[in-house]
DOTORKOL-488528 format. One line per 10 residues: number of its first residue (from 1); their letters; for each residue x, y, z of C-alpha. Coordinates in steps of 0.05 Angstrom, whole numbers. Layout:
BEGIN
NUM> A> X:Y:Z ~ ...
//
This chain:
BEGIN
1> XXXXXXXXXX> 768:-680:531 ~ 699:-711:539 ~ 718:-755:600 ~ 666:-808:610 ~ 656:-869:669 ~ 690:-908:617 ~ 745:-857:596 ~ 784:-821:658 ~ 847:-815:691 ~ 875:-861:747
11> XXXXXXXXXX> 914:-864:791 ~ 977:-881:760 ~ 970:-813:711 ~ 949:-866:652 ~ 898:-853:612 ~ 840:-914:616 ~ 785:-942:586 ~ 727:-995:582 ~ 772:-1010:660 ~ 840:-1017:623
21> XXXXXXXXXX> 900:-985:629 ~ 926:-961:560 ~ 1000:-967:583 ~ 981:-1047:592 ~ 939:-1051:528 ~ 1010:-1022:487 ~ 1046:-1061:533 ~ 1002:-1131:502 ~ 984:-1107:436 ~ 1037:-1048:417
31> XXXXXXXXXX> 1021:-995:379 ~ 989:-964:333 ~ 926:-994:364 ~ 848:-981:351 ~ 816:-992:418 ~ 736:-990:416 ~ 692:-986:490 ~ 642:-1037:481 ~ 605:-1021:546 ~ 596:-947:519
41> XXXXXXXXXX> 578:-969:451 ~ 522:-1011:483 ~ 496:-965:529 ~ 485:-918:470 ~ 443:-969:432 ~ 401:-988:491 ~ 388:-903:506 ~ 365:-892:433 ~ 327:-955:427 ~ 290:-935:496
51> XXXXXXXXXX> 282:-858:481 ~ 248:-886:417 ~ 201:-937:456 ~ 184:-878:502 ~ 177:-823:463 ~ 142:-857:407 ~ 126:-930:416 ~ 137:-954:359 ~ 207:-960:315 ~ 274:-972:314
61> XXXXXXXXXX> 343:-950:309 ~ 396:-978:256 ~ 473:-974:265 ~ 494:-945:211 ~ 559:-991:198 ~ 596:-946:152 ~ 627:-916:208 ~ 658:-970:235 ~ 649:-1047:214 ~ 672:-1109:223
71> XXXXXXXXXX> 645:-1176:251 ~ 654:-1163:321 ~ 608:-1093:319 ~ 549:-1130:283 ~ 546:-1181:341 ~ 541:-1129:384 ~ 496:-1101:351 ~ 444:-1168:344 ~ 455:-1178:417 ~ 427:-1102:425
81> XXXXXXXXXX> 365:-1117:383 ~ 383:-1063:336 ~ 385:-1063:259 ~ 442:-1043:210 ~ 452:-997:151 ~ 502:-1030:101 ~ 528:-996:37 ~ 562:-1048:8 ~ 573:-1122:-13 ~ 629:-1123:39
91> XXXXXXXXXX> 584:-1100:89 ~ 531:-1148:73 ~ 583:-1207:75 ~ 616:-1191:135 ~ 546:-1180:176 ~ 522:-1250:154 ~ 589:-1280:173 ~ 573:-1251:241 ~ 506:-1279:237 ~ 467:-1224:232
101> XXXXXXXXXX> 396:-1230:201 ~ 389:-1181:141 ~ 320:-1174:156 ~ 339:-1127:203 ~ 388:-1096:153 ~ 375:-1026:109 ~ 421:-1027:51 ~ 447:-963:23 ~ 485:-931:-39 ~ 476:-888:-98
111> XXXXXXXXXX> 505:-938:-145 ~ 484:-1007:-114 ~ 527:-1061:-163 ~ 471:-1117:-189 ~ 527:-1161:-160 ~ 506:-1129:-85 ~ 434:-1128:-100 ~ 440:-1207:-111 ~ 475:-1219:-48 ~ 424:-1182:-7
121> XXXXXXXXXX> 359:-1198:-36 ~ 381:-1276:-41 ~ 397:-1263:34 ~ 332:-1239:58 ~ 351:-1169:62 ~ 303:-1125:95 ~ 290:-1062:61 ~ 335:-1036:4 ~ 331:-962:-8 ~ 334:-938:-76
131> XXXXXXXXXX> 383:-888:-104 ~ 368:-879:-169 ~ 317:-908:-216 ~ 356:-964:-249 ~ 359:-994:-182 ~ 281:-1008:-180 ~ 286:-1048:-256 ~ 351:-1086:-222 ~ 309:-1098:-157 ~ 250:-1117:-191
141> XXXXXXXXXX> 287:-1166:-240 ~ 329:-1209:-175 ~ 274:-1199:-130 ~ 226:-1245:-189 ~ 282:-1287:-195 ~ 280:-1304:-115 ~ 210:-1308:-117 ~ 205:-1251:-71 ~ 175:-1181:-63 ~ 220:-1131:-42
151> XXXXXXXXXX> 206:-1081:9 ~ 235:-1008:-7 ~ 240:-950:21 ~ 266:-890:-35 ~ 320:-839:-7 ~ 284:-772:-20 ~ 331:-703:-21 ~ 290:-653:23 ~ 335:-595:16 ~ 342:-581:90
161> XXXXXXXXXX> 411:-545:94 ~ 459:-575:144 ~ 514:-533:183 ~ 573:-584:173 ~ 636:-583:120 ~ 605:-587:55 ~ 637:-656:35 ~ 583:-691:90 ~ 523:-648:66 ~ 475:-696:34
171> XXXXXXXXXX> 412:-658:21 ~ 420:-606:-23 ~ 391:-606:-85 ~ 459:-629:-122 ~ 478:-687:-84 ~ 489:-750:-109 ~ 451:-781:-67 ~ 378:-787:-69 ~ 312:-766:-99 ~ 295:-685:-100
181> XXXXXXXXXX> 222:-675:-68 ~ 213:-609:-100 ~ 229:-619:-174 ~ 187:-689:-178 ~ 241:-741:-185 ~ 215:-771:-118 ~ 152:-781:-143 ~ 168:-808:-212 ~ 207:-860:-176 ~ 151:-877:-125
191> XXXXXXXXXX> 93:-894:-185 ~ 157:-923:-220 ~ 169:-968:-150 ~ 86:-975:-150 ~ 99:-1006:-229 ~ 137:-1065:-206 ~ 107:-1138:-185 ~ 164:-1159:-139 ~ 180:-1090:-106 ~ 131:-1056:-51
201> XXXXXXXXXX> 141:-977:-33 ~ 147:-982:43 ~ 168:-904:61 ~ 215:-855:56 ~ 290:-839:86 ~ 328:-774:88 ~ 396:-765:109 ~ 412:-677:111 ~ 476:-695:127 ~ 537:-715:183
211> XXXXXXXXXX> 568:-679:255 ~ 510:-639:254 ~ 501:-603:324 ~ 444:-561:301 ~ 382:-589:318 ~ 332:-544:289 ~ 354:-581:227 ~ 319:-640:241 ~ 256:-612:261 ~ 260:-573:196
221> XXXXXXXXXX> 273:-640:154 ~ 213:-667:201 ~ 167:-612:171 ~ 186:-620:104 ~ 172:-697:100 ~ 113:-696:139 ~ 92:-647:86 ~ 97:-693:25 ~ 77:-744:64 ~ 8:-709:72
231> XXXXXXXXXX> 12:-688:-6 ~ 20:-762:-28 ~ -29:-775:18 ~ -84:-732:-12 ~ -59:-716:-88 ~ -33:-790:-104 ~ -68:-831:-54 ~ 3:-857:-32 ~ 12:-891:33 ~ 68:-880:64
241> XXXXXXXXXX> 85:-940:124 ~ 159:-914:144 ~ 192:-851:157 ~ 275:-861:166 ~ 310:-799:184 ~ 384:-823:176 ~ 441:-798:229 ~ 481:-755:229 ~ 479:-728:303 ~ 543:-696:323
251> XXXXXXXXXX> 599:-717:364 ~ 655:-685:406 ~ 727:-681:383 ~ 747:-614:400 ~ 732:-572:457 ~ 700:-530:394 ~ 646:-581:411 ~ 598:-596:470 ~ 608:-648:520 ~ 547:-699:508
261> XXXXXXXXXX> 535:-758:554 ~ 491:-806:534 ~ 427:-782:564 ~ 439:-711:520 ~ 449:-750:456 ~ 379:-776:461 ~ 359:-698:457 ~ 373:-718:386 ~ 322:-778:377 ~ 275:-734:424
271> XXXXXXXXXX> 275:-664:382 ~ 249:-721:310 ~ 206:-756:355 ~ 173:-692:385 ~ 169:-657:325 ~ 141:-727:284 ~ 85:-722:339 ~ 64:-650:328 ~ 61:-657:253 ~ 22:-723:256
281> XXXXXXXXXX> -30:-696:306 ~ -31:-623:265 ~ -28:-657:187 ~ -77:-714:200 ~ -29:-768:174 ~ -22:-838:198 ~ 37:-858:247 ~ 98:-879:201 ~ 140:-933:235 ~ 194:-889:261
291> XXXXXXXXXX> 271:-903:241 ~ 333:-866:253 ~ 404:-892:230 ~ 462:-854:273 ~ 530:-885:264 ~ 584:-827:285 ~ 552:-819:356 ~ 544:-899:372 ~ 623:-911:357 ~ 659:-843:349
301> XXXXXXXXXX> 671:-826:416 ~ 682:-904:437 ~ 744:-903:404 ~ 819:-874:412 ~ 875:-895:377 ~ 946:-910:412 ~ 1007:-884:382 ~ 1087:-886:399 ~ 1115:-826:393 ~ 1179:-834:350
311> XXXXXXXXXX> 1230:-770:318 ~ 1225:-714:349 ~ 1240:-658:291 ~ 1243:-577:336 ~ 1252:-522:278 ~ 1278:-478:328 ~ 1227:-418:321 ~ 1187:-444:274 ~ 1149:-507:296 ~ 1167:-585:330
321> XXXXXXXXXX> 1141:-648:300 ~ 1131:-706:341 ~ 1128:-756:286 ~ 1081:-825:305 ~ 1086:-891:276 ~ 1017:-885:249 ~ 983:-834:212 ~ 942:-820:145 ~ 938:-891:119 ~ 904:-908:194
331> XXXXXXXXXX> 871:-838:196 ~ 850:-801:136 ~ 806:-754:164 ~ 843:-689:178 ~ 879:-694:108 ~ 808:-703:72 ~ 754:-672:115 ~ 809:-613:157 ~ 784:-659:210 ~ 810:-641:277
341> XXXXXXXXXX> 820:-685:355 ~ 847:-679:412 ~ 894:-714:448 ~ 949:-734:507 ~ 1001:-763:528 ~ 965:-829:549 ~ 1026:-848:598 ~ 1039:-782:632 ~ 955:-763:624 ~ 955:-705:682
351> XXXXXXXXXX> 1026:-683:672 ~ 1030:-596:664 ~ 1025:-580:593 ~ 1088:-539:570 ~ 1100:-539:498 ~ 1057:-531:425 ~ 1073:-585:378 ~ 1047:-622:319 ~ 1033:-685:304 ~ 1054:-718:239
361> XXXXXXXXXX> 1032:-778:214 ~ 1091:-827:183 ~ 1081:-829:111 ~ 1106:-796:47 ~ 1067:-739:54 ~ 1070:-661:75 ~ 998:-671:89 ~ 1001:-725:142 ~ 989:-691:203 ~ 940:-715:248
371> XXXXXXXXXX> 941:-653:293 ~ 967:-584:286 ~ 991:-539:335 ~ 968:-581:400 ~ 993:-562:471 ~ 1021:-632:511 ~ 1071:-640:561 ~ 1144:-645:539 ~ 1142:-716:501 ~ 1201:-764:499
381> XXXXXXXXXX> 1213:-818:443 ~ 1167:-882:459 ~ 1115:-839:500 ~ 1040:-859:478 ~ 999:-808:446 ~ 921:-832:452 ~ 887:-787:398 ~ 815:-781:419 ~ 745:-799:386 ~ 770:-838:336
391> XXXXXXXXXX> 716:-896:335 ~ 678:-874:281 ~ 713:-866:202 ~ 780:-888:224 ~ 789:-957:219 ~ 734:-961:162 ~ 766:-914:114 ~ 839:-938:130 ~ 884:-967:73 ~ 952:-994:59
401> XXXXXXXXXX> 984:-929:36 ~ 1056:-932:32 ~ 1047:-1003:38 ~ 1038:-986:120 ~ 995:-1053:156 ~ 923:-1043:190 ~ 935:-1034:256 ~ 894:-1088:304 ~ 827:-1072:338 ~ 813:-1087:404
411> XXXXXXXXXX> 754:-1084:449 ~ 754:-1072:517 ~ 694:-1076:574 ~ 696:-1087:649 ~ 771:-1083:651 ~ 788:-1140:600 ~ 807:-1137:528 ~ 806:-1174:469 ~ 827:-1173:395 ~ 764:-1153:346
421> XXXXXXXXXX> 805:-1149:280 ~ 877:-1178:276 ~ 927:-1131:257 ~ 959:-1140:181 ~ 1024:-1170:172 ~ 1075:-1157:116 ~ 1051:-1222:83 ~ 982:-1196:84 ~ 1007:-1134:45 ~ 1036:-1181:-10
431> XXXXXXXXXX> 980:-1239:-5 ~ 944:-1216:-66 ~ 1000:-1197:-112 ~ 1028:-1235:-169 ~ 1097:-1233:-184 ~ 1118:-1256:-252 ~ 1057:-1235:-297 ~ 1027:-1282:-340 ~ 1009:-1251:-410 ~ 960:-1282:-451
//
């Protein structure tokens, strides 16, 4: 367990965090429950946005909101000063309902719906970054329409490999996402950009991919855009005002991974920064406003999820379920990515480990199992299992599989909590359907 000021131990053997015990947050809210540290979420915004400021002077960081969103989380993030990526309309909708300004927005997607690229240009988006060339004739169409020029960065493919499970690798050659630097698409799409009245070329973004713990990565992706920044530079005469690295930095959910802190996930932001430096001083190109967009690392590691345990199932010999009333629909991860956490008894936190179970999820599925072959004390029916570092993807790719409700979300800071999304109801489940079909 990555244990944290936030996230310990106390004295009554309960797990607690953000100040709260989690017995009293099941004991208010029930279970399963989403519970996100605000204080830690903040204090990783302020660290990145003050490595940047030192290191480099001038940039920013984005929150990349995929990983977790919802009203509450772009407040948070306004009050931090920091800007968002969004990838959808939903995204974009929610953040203005919050009252976030999309100037200080990045919006994302390979297949951006003209529907999306209305709301967001008629909303002052900031910078749009284009996906595929279709998206520049859209752009350049809404953006006349509004009476605006749109600001762009393009999403350029460097082929930096990244060390990570090959359904998060965005860079190679034959993603979906993005322009290839080596075979020309990026340029063709630049001069096509360049084309346009309402749209202006403001950089270029690379994402090599997510839970990356390799470093040497980044300095690599550093060198290869830095490169073709120096080739547009002196073959196309192509300014280039913004460089946007993405995320991706890695997180701990296993004791497979390090223990960061705060401070060492800056190491991150420091190892582009230092590397930006060198190749500016040793290319002769001019100082790109500096962006980085890390999602995973801002909310994974804020968030647990509370669980009940329920049947107990012991194949004598074989293996023991301990079956929680959660599971896929609230956590898809380990049945899509092989995703693994850790976890613990959150009510009995210190007690002597003494038995190897698994934990299955509650839905219709052999696959629902949100951790196999864990070591925990002997559990009881209605113990609590908190299952670790789940702040990031959880929530935001949950659904109503099974016809199972959202669980709530709640925040929690200085020893108080609050509700950040209301849990579903049944009648929320059936608000949208329609009964007795009408045929025309």
């Amino acid at each position: 367990m990555n244990f944290k000021d936030t996230l310990k131990i106390n004295s009554k053997n309960h797990l607690e965090i953000g100040g709260v015990d989690t017995v009293e947050l099941v004991n208010k809210y029930s279970t399963p429950l989403y519970v996100m540290d605000e204080s830690y979420i903040r204090s990783v915004c302020r660290a990145y946005k003050e490595t940047i400021a030192r290191e480099y002077g001038y940039g920013n960081c984005a929150y990349a909101s995929k990983a977790f969103s919802c009203a509450a989380i772009y407040k948070v993030m306004k009050e931090e000063g920091m800007c968002i990526d969004v990838v959808s309309g939903g995204e974009i909708y929610t953040a203005l309902k919050a009252g976030f300004d999309l100037k200080n927005a990045y919006f994302h997607g390979n297949n951006k719906l003209e529907s999306e690229l209305e709301l967001a240009i008629s909303n002052n988006i900031g910078t749009i970054v284009v996906d595929n060339p279709y998206e520049v004739e859209m752009i350049d169409e809404i953006a006349k329409k509004y009476n605006k020029v749109q600001e762009v960065l393009i999403r350029s493919n460097p082929g930096v490999e990244a060390h990570t499970h090959k359904f998060i690798q965005t860079a190679n050659i034959d993603s979906k996402f993005g322009f290839s630097i080596k075979n020309g698409d990026a340029l063709n799409v630049i001069k096509l950009i360049k084309s346009k009245a309402n749209v202006a070329f403001k950089g270029l973004h690379c994402h090599i991919g997510s839970q990356i713990f390799d470093k040497n990565a980044f300095k690599l992706a550093v060198e290869v855009m830095t490169d073709y920044v120096k080739k547009l530079n002196d073959e196309e005469g192509i300014e280039v005002n913004e460089l946007n690295f993405g995320g991706g930095f890695a997180v701990h959910y296993t004791e497979e991974d390090p223990k960061y802190n705060v401070e060492q996930y800056c190491e991150y932001v420091e190892t582009l920064v230092k590397a930006l430096n060198e190749a500016i001083a040793t290319k002769g190109i001019k100082k790109p406003y500096f962006m980085i967009e890390p999602g995973r690392s801002i909310v994974g590691e804020a968030g647990i999820t509370l669980y009940s345990v329920g049947n107990i199932k012991d194949i004598k010999g074989v293996k023991k379920y301990l079956a929680i009333n959660g599971g896929m629909y609230d956590n898809i991860r380990p049945a899509l990515y092989e995703a693994k956490y850790e976890a613990l008894l959150a009510n009995r936190a210190n007690d002597k480990k003494e038995e190897v179970v698994t934990i299955a999820g509650k839905c219709c599925e052999s696959g629902d199992i949100i951790i196999k072959d864990i070591e925990l004390p002997k559990a009881n029916r209605g113990d609590i299992i908190a299952v670790m570092t789940t702040g990031a993807y959880c929530y935001s790719m949950a659904s109503n599989y099974n016809r199972n409700t959202l669980p709530p979300v709640v925040f929690v800071r200085d020893g108080k909590s609050g509700i950040a999304v209301k849990g579903q109801t049944y009648e929320d489940i059936v608000r949208n359907d329609i009964v007795d079909v009408k045929m025309d």
